[in-house]
Backbone as a printed PyTorch tensor [residue, N CA C, xyz], in Angstrom:
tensor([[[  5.7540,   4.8970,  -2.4580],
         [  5.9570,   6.2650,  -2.0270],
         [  5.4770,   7.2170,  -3.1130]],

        [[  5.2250,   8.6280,  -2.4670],
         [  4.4870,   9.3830,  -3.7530],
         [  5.5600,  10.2420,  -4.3020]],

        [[  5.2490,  10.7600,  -5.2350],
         [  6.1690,  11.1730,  -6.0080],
         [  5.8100,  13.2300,  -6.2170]],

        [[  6.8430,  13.2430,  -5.7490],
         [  6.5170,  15.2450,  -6.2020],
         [  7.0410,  15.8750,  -7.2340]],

        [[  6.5920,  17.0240,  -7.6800],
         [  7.2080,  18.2320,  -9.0690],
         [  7.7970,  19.2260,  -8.4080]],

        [[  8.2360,  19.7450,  -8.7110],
         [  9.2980,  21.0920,  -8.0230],
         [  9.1240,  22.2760,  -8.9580]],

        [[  8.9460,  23.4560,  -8.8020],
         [  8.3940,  24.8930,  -9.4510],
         [ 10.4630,  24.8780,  -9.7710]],

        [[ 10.5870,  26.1820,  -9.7870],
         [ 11.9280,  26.5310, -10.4990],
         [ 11.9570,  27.0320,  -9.3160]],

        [[ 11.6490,  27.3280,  -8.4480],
         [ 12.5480,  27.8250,  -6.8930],
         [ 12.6420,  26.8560,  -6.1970]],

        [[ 12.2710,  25.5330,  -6.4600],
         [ 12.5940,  24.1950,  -5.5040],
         [ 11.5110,  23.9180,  -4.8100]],

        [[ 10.3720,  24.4500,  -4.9520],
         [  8.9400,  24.3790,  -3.8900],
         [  8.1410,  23.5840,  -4.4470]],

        [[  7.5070,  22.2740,  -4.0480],
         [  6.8380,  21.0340,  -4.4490],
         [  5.4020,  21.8050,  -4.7090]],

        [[  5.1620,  21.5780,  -6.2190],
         [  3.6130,  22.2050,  -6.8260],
         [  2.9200,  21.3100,  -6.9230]],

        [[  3.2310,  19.7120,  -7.0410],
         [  2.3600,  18.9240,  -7.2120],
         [  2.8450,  17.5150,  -6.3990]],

        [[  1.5880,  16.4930,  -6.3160],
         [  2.0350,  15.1590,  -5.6490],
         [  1.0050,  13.8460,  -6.5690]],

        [[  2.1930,  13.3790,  -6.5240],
         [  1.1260,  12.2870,  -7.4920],
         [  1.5490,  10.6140,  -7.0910]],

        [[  0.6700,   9.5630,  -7.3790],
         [  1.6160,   8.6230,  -7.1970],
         [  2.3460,   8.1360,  -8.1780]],

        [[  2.0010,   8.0560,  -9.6600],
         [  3.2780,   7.8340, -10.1560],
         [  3.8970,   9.1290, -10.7770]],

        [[  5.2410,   9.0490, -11.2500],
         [  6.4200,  10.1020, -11.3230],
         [  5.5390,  10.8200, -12.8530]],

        [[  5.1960,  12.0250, -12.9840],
         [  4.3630,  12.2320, -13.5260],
         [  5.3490,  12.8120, -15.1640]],

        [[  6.5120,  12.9880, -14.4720],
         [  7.5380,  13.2540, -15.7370],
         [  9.0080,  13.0620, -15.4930]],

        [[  9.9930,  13.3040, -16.0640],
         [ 11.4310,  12.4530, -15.5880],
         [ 12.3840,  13.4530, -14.4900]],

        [[ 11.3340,  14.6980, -14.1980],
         [ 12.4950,  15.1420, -12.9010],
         [ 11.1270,  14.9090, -11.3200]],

        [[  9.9450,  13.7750, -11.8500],
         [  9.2240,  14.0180, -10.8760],
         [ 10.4990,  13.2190, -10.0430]],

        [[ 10.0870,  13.2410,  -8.0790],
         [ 11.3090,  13.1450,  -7.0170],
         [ 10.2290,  11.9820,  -6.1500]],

        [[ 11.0150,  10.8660,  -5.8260],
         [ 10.0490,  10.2490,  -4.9730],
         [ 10.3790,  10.8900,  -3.5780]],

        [[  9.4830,  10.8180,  -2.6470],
         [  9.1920,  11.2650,  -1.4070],
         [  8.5590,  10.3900,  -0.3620]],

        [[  9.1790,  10.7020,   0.6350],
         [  8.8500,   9.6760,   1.7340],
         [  7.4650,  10.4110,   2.1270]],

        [[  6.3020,   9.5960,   2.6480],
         [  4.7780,  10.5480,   3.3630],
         [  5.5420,  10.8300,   4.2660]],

        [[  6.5370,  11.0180,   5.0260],
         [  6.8010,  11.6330,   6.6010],
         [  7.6060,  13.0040,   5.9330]],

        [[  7.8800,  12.7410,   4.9450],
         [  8.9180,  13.9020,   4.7890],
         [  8.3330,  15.7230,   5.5020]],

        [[  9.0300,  16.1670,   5.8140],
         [  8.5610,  17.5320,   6.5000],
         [  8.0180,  18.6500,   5.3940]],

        [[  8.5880,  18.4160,   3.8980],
         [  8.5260,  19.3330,   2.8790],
         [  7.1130,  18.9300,   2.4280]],

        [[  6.9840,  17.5930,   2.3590],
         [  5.5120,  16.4180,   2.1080],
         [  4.5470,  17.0270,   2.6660]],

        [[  4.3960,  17.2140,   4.1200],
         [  3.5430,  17.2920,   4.4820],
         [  3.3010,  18.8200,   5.1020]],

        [[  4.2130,  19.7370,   5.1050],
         [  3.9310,  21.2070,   4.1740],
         [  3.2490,  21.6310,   3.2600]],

        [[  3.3060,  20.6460,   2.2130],
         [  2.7920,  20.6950,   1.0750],
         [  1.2630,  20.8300,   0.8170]],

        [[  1.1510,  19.3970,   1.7430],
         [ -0.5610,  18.8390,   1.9060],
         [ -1.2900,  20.1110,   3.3050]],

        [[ -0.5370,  20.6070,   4.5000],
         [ -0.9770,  21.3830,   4.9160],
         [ -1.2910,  22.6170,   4.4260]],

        [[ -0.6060,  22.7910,   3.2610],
         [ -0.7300,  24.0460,   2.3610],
         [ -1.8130,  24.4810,   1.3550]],

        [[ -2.2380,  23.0700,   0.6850],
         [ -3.1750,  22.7810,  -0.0530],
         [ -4.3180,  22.1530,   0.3500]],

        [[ -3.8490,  21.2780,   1.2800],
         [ -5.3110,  20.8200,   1.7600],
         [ -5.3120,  20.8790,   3.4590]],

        [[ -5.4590,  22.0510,   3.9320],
         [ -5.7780,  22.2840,   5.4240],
         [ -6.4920,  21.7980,   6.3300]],

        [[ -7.9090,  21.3660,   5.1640],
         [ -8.7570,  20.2890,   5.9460],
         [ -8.2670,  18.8080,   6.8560]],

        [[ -7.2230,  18.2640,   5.6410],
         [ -6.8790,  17.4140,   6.2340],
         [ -5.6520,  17.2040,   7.1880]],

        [[ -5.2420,  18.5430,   7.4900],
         [ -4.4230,  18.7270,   8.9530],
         [ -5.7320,  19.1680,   9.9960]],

        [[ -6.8940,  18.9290,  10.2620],
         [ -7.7580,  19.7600,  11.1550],
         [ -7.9590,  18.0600,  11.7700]],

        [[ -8.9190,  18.2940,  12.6720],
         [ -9.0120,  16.7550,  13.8430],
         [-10.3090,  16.3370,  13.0520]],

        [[-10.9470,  17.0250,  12.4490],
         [-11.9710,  16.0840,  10.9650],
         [-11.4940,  15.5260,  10.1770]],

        [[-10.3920,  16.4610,   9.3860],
         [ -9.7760,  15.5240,   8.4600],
         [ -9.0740,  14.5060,   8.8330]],

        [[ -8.3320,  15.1750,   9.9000],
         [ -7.2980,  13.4580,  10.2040],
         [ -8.4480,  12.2910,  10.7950]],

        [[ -9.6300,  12.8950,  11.2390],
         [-10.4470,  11.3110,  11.5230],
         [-10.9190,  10.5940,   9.9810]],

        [[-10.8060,  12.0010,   9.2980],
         [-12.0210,  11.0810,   7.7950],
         [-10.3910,  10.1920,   7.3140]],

        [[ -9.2730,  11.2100,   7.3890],
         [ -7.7140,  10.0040,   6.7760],
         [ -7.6220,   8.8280,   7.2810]],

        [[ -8.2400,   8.7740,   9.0250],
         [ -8.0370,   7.8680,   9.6320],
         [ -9.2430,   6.6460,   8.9850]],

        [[-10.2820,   7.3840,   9.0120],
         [-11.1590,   6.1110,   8.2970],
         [-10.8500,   5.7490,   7.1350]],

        [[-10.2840,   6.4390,   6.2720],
         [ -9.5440,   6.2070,   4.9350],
         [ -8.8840,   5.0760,   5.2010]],

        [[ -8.0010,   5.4320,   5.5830],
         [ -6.9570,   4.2000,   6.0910],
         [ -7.1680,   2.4990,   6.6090]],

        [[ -8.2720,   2.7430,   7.5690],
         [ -8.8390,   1.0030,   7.9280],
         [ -9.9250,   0.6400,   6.6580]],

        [[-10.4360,   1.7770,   5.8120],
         [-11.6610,   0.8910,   4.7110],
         [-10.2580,   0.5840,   3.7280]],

        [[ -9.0880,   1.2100,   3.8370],
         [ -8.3280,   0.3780,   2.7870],
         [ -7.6310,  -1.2510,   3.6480]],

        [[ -7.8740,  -1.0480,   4.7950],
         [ -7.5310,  -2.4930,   5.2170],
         [ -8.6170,  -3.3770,   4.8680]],

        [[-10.2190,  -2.7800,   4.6260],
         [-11.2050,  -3.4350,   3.9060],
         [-10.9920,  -4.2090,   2.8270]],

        [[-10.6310,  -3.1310,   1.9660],
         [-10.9420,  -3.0840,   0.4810],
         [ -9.4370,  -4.0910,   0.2890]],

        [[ -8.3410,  -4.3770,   1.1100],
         [ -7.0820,  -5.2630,   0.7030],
         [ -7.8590,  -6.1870,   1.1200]],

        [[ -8.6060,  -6.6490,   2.6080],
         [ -8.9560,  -7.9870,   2.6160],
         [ -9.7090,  -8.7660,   1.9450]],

        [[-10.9610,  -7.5840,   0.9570],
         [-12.0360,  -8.0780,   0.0550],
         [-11.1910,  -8.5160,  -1.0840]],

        [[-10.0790,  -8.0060,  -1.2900],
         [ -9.2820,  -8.6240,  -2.7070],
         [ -8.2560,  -9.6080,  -2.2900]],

        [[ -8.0070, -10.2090,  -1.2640],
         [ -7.5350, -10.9750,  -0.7330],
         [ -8.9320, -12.1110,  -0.5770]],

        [[ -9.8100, -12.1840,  -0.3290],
         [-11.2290, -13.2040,  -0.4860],
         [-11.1010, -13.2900,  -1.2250]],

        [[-11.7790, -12.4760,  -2.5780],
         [-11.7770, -12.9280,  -3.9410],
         [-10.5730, -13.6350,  -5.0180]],

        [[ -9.2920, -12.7780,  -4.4710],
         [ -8.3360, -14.5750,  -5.7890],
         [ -8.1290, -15.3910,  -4.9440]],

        [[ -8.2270, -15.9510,  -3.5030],
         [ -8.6860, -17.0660,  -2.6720],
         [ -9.5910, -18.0920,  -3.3650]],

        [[-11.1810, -17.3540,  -3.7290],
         [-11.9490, -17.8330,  -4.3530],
         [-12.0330, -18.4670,  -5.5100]],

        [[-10.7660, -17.3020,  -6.2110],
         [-11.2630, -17.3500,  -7.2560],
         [-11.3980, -16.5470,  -8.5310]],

        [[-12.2710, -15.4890,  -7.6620],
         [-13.0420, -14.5690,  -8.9450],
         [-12.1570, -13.9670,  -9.5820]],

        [[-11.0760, -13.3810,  -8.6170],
         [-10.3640, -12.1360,  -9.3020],
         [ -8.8270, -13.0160,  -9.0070]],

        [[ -7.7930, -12.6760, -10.1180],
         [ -7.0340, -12.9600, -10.3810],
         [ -6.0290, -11.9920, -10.5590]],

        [[ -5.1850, -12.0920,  -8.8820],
         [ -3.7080, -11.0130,  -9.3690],
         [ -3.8950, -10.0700, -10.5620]],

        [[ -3.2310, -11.1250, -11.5340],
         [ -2.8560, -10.4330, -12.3300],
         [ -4.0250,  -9.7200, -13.6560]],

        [[ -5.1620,  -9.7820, -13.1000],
         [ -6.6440,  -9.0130, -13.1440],
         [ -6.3070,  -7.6350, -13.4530]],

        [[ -5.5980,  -7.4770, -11.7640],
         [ -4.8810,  -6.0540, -11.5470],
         [ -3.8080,  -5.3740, -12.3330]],

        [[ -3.6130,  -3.7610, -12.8230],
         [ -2.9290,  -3.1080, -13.4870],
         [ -1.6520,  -3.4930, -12.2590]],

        [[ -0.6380,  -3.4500, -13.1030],
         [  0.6170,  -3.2680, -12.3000],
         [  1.1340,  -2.4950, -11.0230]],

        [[  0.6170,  -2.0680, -11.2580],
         [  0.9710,  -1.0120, -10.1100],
         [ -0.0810,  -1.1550,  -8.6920]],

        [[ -0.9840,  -1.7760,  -8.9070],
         [ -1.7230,  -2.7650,  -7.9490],
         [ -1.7070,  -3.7250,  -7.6440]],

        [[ -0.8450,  -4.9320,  -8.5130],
         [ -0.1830,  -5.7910,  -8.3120],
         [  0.9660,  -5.6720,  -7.0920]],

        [[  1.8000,  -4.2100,  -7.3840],
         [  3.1120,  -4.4820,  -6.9820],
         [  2.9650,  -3.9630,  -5.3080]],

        [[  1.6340,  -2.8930,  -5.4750],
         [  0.9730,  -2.7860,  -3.8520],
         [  0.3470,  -3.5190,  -3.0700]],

        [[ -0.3010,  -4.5390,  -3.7760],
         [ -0.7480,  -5.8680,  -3.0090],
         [  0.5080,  -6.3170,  -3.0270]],

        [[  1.5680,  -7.1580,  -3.1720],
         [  2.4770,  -7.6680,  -2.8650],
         [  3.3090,  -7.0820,  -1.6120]],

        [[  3.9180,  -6.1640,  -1.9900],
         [  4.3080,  -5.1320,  -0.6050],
         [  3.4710,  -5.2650,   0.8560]],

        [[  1.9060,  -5.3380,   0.4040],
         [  1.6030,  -5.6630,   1.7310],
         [  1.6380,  -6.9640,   1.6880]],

        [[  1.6500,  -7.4220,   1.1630],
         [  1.7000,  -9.0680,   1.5820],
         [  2.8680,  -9.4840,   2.1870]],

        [[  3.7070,  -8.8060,   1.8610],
         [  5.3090,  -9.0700,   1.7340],
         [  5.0150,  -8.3160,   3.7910]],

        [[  4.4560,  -7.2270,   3.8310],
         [  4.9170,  -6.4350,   5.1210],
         [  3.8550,  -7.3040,   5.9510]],

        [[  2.7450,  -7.9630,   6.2740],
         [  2.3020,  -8.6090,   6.4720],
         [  2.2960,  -9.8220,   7.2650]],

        [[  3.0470, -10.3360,   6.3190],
         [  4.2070, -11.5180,   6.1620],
         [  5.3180, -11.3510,   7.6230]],

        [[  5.8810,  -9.9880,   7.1260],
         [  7.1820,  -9.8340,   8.3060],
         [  6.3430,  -9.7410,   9.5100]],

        [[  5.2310,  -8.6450,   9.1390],
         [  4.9200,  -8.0630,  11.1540],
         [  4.4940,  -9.2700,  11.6560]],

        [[  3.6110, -10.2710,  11.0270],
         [  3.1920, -11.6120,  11.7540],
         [  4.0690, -12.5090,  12.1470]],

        [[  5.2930, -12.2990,  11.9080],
         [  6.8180, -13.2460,  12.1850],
         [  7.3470, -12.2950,  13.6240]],

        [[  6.8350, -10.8090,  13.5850],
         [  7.3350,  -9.8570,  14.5800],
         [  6.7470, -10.0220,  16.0840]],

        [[  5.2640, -10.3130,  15.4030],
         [  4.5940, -10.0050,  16.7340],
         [  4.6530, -11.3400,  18.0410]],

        [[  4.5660, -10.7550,  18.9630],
         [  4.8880, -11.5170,  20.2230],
         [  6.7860, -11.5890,  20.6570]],

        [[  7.3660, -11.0690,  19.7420],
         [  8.7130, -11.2440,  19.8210],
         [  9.1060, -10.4480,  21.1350]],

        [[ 10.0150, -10.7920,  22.0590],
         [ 10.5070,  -9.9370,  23.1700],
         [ 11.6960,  -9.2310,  22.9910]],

        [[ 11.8630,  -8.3470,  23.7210],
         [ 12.8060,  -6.6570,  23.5580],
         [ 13.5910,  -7.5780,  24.5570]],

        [[ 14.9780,  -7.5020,  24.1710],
         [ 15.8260,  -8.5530,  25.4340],
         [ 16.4590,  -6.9340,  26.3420]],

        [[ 15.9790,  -5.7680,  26.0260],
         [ 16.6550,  -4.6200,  26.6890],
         [ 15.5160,  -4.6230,  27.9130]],

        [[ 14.7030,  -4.6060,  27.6050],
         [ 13.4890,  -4.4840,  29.1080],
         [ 12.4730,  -5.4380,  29.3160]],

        [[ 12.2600,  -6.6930,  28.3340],
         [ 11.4750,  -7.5510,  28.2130],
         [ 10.0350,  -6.9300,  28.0000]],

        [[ 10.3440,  -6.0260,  27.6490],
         [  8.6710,  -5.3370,  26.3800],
         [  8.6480,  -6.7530,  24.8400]],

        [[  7.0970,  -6.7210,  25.5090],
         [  6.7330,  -7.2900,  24.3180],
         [  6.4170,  -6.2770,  23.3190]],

        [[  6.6700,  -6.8590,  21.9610],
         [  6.6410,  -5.7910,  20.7770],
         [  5.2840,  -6.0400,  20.1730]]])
């Protein structure tokens, strides 16, 4: 989760991912103040361009996890290659990964929707 700064009236001036000093605040991306923030500063990416270029953002990082998922398979690159904090985000998805593939096909016993 990313982490925000707060001005002296309580209004988020900055977003970073790690806590950039000891009153930075972690923040959920859904949060309503979050994404105020980013509509405030970056407008582009509330417009139906930006959310397509976020949206392509989003599947080349399902790329760029599976190309580093090939390579310490292989071989080349080795976990712990990675700075920490890329370590602990490859794991997380591995870890979420892990669950949704245990999820999927499971049935809703309230209406028999598959999930």
């Amino acid at each position: 989760m990313p982490f925000v700064t707060r001005d002296s009236d309580g209004q988020i001036v900055a977003l970073s991912e790690v806590a950039l000093d000891e009153d930075a605040e972690e923040m959920g991306t859904d949060h309503p103040e979050l994404i105020a923030f980013v509509a405030r500063t970056c407008p582009e990416l509330m417009e139906p361009t930006g959310a397509t270029f976020v949206s392509s953002d989003l599947a080349f990082i399902r790329v760029m996890e599976d190309l580093i998922e090939v390579l310490i398979r292989k071989g080349v690159l080795a976990l712990s290659d990675l700075p920490g904090p890329a370590q602990d985000k490859l794991m997380e998805r591995r870890a979420l990964r892990g669950w949704l593939a245990g999820v999927v096909g499971m049935v809703d016993e309230c209406d028999g929707k598959v999930i």
